[in-house]
FIMARTOR-394969 format. One record per residue: x, y, z of N, C-alpha, C in turn; residue number from 0. Coordinates in nm, 4 decimals. Example, Ala and Ser with C-alpha at 12.3 -4.5 7.8 and 13.67 -1.06 7.14 Angstrom:
2
+----------+----------+----------+----------+----------+----------+----------+----------+----------+-----+
:   n.east :  n.north :     n.up :  ca.east : ca.north :    ca.up :   c.east :  c.north :     c.up :   i :
+----------+----------+----------+----------+----------+----------+----------+----------+----------+-----+
:   1.3190 :  -0.5690 :   0.7800 :   1.2300 :  -0.4500 :   0.7800 :   1.3200 :  -0.3300 :   0.7800 :   0 :
:   1.2850 :  -0.2250 :   0.7080 :   1.3670 :  -0.1060 :   0.7140 :   1.2900 :   0.0030 :   0.7870 :   1 :
+----------+----------+----------+----------+----------+----------+----------+----------+----------+-----+
***
This chain:
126
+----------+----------+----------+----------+----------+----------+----------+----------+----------+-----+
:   n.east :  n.north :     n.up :  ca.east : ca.north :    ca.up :   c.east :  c.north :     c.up :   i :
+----------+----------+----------+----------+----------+----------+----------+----------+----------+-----+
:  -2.8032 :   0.4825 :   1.3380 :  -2.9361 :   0.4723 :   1.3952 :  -3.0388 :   0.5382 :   1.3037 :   0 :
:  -2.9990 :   0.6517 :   1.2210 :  -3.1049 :   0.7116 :   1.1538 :  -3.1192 :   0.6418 :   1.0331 :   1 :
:  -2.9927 :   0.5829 :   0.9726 :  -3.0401 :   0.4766 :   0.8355 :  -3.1549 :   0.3700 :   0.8869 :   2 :
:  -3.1297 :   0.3020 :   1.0221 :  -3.1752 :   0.2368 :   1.0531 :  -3.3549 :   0.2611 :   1.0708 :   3 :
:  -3.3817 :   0.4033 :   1.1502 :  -3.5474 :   0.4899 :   1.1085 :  -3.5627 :   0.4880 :   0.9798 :   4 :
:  -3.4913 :   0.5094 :   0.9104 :  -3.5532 :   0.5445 :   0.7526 :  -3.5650 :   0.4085 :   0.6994 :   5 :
:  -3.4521 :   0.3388 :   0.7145 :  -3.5483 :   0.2055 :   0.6463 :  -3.6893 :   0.1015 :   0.6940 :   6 :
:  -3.6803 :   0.1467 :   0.8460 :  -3.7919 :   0.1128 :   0.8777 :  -3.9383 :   0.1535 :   0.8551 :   7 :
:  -3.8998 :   0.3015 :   0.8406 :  -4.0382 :   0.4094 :   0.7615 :  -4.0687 :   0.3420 :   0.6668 :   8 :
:  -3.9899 :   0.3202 :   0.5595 :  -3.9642 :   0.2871 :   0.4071 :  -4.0398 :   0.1527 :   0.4152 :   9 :
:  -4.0347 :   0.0666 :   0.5153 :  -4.0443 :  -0.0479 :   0.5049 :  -4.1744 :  -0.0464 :   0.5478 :  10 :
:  -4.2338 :   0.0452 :   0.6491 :  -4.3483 :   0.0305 :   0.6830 :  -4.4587 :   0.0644 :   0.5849 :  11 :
:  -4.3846 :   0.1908 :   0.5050 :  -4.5134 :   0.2210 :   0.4616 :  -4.4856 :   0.1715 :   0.2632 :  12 :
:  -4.3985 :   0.0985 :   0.2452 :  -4.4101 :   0.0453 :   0.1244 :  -4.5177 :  -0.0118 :   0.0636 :  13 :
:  -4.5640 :  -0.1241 :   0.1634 :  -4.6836 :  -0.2053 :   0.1740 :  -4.8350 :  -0.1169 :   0.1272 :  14 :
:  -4.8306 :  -0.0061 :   0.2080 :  -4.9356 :   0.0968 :   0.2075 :  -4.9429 :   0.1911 :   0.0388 :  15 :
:  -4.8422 :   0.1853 :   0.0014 :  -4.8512 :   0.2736 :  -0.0816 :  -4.8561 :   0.1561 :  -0.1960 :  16 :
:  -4.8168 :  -0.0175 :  -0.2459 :  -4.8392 :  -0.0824 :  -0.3444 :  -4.9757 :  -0.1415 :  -0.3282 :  17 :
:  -5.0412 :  -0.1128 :  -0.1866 :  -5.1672 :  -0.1965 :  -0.2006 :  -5.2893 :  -0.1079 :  -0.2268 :  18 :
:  -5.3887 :  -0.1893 :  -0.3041 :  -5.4947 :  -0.1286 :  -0.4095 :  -5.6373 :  -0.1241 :  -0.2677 :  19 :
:  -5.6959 :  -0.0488 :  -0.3422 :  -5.8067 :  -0.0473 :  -0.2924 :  -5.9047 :  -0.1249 :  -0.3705 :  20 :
:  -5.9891 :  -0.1446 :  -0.2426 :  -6.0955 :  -0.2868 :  -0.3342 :  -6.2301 :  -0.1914 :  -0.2715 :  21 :
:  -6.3331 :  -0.1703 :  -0.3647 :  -6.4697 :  -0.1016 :  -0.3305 :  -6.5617 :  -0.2183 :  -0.3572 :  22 :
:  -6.5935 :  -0.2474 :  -0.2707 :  -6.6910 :  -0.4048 :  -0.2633 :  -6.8568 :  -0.3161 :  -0.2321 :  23 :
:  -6.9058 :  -0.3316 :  -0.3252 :  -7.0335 :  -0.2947 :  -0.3676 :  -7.1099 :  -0.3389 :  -0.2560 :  24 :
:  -7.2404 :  -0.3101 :  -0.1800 :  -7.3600 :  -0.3670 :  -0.0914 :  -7.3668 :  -0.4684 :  -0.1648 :  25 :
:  -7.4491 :  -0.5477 :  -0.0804 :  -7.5331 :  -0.6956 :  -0.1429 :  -7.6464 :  -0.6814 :  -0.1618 :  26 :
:  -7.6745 :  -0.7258 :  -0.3150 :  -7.8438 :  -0.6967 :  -0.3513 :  -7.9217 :  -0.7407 :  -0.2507 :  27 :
:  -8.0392 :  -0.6721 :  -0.2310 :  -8.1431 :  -0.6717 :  -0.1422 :  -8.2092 :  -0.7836 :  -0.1579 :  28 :
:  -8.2134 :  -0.9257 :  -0.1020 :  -8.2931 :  -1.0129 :  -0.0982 :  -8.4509 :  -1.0386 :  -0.0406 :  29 :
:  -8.5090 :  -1.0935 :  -0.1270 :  -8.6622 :  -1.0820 :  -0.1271 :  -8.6880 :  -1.1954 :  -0.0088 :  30 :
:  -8.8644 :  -1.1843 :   0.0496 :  -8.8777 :  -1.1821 :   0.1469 :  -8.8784 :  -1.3712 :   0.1471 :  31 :
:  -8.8888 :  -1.4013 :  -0.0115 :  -8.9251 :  -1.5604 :  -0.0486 :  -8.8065 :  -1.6089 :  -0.0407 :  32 :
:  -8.6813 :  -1.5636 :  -0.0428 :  -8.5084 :  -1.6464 :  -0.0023 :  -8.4844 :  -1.6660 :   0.1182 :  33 :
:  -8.5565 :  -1.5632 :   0.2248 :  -8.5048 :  -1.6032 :   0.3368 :  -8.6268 :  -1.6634 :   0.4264 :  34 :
:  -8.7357 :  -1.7661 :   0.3676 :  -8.8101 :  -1.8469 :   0.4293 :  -8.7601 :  -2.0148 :   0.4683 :  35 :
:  -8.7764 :  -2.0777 :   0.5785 :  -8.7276 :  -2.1567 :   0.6532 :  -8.8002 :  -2.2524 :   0.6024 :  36 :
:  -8.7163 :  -2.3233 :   0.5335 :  -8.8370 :  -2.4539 :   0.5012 :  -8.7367 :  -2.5951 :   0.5297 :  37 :
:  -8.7646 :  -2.7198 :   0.5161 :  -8.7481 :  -2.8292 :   0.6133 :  -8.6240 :  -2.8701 :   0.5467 :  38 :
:  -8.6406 :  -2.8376 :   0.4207 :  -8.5307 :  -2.9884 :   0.3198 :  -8.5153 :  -3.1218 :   0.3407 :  39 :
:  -8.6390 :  -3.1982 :   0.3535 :  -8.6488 :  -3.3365 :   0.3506 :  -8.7440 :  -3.3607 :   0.2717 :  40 :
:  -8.6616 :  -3.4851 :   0.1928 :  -8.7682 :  -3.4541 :   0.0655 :  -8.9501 :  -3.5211 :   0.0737 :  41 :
:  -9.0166 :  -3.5175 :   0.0786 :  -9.1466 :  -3.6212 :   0.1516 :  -9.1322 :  -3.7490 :   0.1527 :  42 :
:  -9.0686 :  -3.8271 :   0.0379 :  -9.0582 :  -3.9545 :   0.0437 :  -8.9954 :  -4.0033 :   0.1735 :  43 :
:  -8.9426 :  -3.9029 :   0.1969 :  -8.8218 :  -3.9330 :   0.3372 :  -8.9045 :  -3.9225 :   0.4474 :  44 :
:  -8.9848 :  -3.8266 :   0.4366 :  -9.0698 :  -3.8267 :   0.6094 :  -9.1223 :  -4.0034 :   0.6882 :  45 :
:  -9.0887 :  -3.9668 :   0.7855 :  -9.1535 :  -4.1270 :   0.8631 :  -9.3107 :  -4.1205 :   0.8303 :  46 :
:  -9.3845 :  -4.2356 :   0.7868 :  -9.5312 :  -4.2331 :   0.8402 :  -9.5841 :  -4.2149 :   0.9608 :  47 :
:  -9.7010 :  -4.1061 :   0.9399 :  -9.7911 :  -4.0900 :   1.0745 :  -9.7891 :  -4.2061 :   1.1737 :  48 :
:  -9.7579 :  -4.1245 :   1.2893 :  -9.7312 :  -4.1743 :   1.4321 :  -9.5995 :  -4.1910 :   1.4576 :  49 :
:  -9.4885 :  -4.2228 :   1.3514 :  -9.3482 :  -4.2783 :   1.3537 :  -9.2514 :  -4.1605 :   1.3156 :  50 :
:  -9.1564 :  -4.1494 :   1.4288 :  -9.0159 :  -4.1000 :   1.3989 :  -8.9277 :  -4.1503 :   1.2884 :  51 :
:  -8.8515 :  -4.0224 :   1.3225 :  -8.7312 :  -4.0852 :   1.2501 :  -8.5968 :  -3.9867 :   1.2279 :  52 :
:  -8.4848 :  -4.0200 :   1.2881 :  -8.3575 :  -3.9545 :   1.3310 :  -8.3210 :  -3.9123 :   1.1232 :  53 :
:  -8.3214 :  -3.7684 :   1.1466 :  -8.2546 :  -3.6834 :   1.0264 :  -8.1464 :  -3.6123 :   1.0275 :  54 :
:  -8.0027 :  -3.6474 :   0.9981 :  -7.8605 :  -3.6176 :   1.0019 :  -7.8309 :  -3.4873 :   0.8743 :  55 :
:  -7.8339 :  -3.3648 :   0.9229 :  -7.8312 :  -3.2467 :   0.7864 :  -7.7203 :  -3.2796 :   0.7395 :  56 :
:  -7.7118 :  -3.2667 :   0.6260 :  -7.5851 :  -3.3203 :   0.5221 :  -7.5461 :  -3.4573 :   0.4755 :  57 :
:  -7.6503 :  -3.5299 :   0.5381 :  -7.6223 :  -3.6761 :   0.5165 :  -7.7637 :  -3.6888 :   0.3688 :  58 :
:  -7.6650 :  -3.7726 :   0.2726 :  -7.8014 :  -3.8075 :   0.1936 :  -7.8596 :  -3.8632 :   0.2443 :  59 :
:  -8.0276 :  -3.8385 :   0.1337 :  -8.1127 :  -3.8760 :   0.2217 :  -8.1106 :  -4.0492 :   0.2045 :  60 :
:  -8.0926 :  -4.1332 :   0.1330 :  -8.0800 :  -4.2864 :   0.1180 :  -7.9476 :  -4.3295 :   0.2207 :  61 :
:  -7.9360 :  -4.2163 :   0.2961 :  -7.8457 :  -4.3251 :   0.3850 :  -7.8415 :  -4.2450 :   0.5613 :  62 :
:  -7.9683 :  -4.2172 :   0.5120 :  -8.0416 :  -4.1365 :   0.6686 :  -8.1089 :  -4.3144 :   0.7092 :  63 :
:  -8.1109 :  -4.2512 :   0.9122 :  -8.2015 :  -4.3836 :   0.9706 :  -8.3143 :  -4.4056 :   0.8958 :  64 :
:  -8.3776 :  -4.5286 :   0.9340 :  -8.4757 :  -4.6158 :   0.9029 :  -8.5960 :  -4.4916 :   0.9795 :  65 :
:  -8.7183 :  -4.5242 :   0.9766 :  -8.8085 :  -4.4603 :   1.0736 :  -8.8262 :  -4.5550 :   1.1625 :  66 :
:  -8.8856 :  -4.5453 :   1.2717 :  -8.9285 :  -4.6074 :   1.3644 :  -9.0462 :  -4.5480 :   1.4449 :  67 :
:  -9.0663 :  -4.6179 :   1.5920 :  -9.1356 :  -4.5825 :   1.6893 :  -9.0516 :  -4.4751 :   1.7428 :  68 :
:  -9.1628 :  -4.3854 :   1.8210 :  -9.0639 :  -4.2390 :   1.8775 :  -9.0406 :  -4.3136 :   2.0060 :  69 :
:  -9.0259 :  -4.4231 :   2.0691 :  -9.0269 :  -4.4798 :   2.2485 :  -8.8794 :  -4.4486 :   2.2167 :  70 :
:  -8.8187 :  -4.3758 :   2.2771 :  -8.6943 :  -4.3892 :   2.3645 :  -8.5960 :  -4.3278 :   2.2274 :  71 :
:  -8.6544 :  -4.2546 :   2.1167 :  -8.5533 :  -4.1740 :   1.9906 :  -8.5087 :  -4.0413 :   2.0093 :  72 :
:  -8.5163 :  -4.0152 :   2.1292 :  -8.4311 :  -3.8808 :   2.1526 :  -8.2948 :  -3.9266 :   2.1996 :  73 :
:  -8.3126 :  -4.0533 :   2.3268 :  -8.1586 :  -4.0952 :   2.3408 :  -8.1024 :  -4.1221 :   2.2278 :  74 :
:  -8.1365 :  -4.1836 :   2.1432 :  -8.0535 :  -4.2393 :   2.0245 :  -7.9739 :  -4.1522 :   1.9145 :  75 :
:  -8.1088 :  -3.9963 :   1.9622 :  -7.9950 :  -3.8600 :   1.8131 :  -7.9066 :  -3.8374 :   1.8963 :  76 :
:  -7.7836 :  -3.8421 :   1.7706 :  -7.6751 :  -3.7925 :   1.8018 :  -7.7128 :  -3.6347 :   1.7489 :  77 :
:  -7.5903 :  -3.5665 :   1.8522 :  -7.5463 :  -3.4400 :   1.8144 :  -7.5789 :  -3.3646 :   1.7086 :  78 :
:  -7.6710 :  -3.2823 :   1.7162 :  -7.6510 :  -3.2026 :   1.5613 :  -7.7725 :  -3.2356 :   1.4485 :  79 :
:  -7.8378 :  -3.4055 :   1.5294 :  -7.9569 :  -3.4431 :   1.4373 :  -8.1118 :  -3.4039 :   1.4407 :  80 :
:  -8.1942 :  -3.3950 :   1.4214 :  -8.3145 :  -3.3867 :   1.4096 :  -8.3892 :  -3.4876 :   1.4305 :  81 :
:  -8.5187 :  -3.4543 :   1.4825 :  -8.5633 :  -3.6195 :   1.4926 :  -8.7487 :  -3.5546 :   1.4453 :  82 :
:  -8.7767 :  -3.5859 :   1.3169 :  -8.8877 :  -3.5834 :   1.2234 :  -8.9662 :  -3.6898 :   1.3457 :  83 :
:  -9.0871 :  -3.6364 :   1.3172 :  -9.2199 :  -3.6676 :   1.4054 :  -9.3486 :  -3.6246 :   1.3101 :  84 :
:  -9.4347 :  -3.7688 :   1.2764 :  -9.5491 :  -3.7271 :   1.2055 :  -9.6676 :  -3.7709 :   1.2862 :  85 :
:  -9.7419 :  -3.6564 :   1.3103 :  -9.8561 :  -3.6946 :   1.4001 :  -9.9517 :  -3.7883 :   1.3263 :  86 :
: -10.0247 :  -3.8999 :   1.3934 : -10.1293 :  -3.9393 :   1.3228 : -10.2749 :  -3.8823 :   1.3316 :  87 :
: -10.2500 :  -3.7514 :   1.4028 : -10.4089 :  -3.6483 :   1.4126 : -10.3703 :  -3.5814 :   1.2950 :  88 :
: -10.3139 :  -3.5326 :   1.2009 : -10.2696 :  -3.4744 :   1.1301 : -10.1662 :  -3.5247 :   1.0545 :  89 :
: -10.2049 :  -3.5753 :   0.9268 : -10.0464 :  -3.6520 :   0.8756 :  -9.9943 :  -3.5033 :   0.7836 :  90 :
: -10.0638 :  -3.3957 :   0.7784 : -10.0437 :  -3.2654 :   0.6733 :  -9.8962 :  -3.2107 :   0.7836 :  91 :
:  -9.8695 :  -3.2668 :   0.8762 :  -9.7547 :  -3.1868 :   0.9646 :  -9.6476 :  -3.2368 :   1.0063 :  92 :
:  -9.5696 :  -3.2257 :   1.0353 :  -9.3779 :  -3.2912 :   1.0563 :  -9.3622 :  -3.1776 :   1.1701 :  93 :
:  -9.3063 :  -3.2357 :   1.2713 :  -9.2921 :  -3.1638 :   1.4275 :  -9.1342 :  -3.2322 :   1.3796 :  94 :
:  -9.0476 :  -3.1531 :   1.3838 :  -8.8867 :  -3.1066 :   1.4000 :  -8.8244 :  -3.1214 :   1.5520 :  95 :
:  -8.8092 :  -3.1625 :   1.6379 :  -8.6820 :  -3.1741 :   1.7676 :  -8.5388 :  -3.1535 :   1.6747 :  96 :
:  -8.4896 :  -3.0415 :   1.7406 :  -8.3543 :  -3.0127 :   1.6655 :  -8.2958 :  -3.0267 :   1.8255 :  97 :
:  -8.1525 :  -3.1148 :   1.7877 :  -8.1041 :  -3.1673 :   1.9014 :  -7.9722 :  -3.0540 :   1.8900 :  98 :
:  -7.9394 :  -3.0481 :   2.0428 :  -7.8395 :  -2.9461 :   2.0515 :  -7.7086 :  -2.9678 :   1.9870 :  99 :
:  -7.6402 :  -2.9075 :   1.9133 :  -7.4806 :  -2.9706 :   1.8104 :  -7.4000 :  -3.0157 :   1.9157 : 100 :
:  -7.3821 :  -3.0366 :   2.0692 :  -7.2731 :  -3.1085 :   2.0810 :  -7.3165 :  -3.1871 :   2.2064 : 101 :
:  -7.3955 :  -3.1942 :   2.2881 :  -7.5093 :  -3.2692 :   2.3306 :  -7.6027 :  -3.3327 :   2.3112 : 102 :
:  -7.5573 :  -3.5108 :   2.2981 :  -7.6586 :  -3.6039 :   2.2546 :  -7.7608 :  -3.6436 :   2.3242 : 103 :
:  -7.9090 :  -3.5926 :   2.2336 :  -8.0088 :  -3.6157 :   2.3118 :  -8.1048 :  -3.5710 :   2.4070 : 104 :
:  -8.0065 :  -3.3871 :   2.3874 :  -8.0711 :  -3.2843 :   2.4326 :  -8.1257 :  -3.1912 :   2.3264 : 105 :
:  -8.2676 :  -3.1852 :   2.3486 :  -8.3573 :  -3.0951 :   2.2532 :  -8.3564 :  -2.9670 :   2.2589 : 106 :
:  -8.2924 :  -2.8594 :   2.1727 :  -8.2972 :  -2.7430 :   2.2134 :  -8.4240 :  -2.6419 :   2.1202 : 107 :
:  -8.4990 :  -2.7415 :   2.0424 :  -8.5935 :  -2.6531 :   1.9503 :  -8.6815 :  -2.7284 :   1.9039 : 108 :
:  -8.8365 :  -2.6824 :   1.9113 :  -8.9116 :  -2.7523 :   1.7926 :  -9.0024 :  -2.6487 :   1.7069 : 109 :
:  -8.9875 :  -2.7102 :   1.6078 :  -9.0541 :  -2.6540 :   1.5149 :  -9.1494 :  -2.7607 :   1.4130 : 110 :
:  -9.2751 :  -2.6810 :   1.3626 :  -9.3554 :  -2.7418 :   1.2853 :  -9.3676 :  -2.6993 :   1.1581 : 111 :
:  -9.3818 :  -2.8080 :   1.0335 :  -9.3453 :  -2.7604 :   0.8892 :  -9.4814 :  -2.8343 :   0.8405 : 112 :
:  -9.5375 :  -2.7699 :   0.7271 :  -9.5857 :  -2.8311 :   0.6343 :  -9.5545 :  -2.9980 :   0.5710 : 113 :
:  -9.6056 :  -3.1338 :   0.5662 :  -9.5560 :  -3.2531 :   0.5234 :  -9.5380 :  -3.2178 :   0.3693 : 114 :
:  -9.6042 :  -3.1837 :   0.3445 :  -9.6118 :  -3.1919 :   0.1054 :  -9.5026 :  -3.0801 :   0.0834 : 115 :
:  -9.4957 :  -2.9561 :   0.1232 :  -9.4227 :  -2.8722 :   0.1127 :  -9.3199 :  -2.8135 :   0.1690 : 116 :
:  -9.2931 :  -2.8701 :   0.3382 :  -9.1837 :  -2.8674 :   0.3546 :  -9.2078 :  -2.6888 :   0.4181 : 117 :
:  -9.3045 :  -2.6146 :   0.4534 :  -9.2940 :  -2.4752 :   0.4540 :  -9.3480 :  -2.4631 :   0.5935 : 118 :
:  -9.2358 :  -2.3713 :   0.6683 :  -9.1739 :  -2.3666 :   0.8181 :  -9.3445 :  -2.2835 :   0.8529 : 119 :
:  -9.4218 :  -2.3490 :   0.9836 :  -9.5200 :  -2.3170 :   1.0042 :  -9.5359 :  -2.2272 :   1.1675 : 120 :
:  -9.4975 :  -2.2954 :   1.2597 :  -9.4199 :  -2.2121 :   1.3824 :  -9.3068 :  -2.3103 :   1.4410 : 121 :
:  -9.2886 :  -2.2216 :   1.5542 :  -9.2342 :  -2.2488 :   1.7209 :  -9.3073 :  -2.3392 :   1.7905 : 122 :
:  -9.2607 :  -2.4573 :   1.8432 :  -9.3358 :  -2.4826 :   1.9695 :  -9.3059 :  -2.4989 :   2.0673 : 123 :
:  -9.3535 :  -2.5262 :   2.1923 :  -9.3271 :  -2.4687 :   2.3343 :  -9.2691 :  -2.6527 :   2.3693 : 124 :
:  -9.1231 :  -2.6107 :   2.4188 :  -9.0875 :  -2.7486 :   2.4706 :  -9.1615 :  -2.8115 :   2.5846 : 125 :
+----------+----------+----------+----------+----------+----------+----------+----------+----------+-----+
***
């Protein structure tokens, strides 16, 4: 029984005594311009003023939907998509519906971006 403790000691703490220590340095301090929210669609891609248009993240953009009319384009995003909105009071703006990731067709966010630049402007109230 006691060979049997000692090789189990032995065995436990073998592991402990061949494994290295790793000192993983902090992460450089990132500036306030890396962590700004901007759209990633490139402008050519935005729908023209007044017209939607369903935006799939990770999908290139030449094989994203067509634009269309916004009548009835929230049923149609799937899961996980976006649905780009360009006002025609303002073509300088892109209104964002970010649809919930596993519920099609439920809006859980909007947000408004810059059209030319793509640079996250606010929140808006569903």
């Amino acid at each position: 029984m006691r060979l049997y403790v000692e090789v189990l000691i032995v065995a436990l703490l073998a592991p402990a005594c061949a494994s290295r220590t790793v000192i993983v340095a902090s992460p450089p301090a990132t500036s306030r311009a890396n962590t700004v929210l901007t759209l990633g669609v490139p402008p050519g891609h935005l729908p023209p003023p007044g017209e939607c248009r369903i935006w799939i993240p990770g999908r290139p953009p030449g094989r994203q939907p067509r634009a269309r009319s916004c009548n009835g384009i929230v049923a149609a995003a799937p899961a996980g998509s976006w649905i780009l909105f360009r006002p025609s009071s303002d073509r300088r703006l892109v209104h964002v519906r970010y649809v919930h990731e596993v519920k099609n067709g439920v809006i859980i966010r909007v947000r408004v971006f810059e059209a030319e630049s793509g640079k996250y402007l606010r929140d808006e109230d569903q």
